[in-house]
KEKOL-435037 format. One record per residue (C-alpha): residue number from 1; chain; x, y, z. Coordinates in pm, whole numbers, plus 50000, padded with zeros to 5 digits. Layout:
REM KEKOL-435037
ROFI/num/cadena/east/north/up
ROFI/NUM/A/X/Y/Z
...
***
This chain:
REM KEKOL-435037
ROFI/num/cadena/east/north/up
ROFI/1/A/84637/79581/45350
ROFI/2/A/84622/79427/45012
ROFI/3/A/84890/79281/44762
ROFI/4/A/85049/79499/44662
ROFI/5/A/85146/79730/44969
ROFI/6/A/85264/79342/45103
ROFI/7/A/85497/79354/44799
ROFI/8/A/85616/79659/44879
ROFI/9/A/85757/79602/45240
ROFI/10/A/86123/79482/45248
ROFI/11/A/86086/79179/45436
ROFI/12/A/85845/78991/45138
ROFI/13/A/86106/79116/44889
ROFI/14/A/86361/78969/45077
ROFI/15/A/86183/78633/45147
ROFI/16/A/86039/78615/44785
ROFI/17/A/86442/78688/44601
ROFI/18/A/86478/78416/44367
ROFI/19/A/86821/78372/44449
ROFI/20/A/86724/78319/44806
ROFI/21/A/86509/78040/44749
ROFI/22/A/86673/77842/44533
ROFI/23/A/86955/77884/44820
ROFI/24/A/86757/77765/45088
ROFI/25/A/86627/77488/44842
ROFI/26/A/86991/77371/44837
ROFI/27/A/87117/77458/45188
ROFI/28/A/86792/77181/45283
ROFI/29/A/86884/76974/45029
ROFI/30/A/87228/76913/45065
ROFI/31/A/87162/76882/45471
ROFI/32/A/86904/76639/45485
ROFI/33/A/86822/76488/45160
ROFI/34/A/87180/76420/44968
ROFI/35/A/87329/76097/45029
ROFI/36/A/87641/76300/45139
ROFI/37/A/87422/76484/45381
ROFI/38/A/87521/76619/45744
ROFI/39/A/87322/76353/45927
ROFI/40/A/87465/76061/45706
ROFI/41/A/87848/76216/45779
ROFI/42/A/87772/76265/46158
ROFI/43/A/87663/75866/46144
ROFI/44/A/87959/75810/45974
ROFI/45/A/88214/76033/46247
ROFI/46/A/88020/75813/46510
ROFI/47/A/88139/75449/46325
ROFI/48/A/88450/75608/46306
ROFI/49/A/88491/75665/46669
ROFI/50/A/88352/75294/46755
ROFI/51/A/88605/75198/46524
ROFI/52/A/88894/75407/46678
ROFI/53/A/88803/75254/47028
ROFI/54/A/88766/74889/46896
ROFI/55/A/89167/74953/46759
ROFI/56/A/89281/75127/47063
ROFI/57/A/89173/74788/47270
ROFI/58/A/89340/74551/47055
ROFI/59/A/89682/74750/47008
ROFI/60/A/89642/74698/47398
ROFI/61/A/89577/74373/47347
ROFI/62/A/89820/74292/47144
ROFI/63/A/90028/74475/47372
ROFI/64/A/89963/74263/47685
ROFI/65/A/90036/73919/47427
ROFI/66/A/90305/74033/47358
ROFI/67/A/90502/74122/47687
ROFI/68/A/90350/73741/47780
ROFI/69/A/90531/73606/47493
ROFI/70/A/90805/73732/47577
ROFI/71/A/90788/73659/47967
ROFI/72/A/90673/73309/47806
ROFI/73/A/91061/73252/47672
ROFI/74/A/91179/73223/48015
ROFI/75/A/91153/72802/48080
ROFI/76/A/91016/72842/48468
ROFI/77/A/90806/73121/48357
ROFI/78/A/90625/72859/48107
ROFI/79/A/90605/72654/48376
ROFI/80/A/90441/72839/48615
ROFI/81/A/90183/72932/48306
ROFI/82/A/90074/72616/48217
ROFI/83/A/90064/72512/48576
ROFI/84/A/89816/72831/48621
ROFI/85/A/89598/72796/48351
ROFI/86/A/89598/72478/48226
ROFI/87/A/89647/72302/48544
ROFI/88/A/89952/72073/48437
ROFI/89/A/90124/71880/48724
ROFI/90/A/90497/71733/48717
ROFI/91/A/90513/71353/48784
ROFI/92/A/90399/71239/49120
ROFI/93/A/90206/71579/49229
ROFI/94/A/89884/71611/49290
ROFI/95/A/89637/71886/49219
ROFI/96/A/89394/72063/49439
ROFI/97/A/89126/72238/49322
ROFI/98/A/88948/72438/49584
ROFI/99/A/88646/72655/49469
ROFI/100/A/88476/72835/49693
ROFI/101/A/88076/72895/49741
ROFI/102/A/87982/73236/49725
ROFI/103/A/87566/73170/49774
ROFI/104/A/87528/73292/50114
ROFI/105/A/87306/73028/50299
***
């Protein structure tokens, strides 16, 4: 088998077209090696998605603020909130603090 029955078979003619080459040249390029290229934009869709989640948990957040706020406007509602989390007292209570031990002995 020499050259030139090679060049003769379909397949090499196909494989050797000029406009085929400079094709796959640019199909490679423009996948891989362009600074717009598929593996840069699937990075990017990934950020994205991080992104999306981060926002979905604070519109929750600022969901959950807000209804407090508003339960907040009721006077013995405020009370009960500072006397939960900030352990306020009215005059001449006392405050017991009991934390439990949860190492098993």
């Amino acid at each position: 088998m020499n050259f030139k029955s090679l060049k003769e078979k379909p397949f090499f003619k196909i494989v050797t077209n000029i406009y085929l080459l400079i094709l796959t040249g640019f199909v490679i390029w423009m996948l891989f090696l362009d600074e717009n290229s598929y593996l840069t934009h699937r990075e990017f869709n990934k950020e994205i998605k991080e992104l999306e989640t981060w926002i979905e948990y604070h519109k929750q957040k600022i969901a959950q603020d807000k209804q407090t706020i508003q339960k907040l406007q009721d006077s013995l509602e405020l009370e009960r909130y500072a006397r939960e989390k900030y352990l306020m007292k009215r005059e001449n209570e006392d405050i017991f603090i009991i934390e439990f031990d949860t190492i098993k002995k």
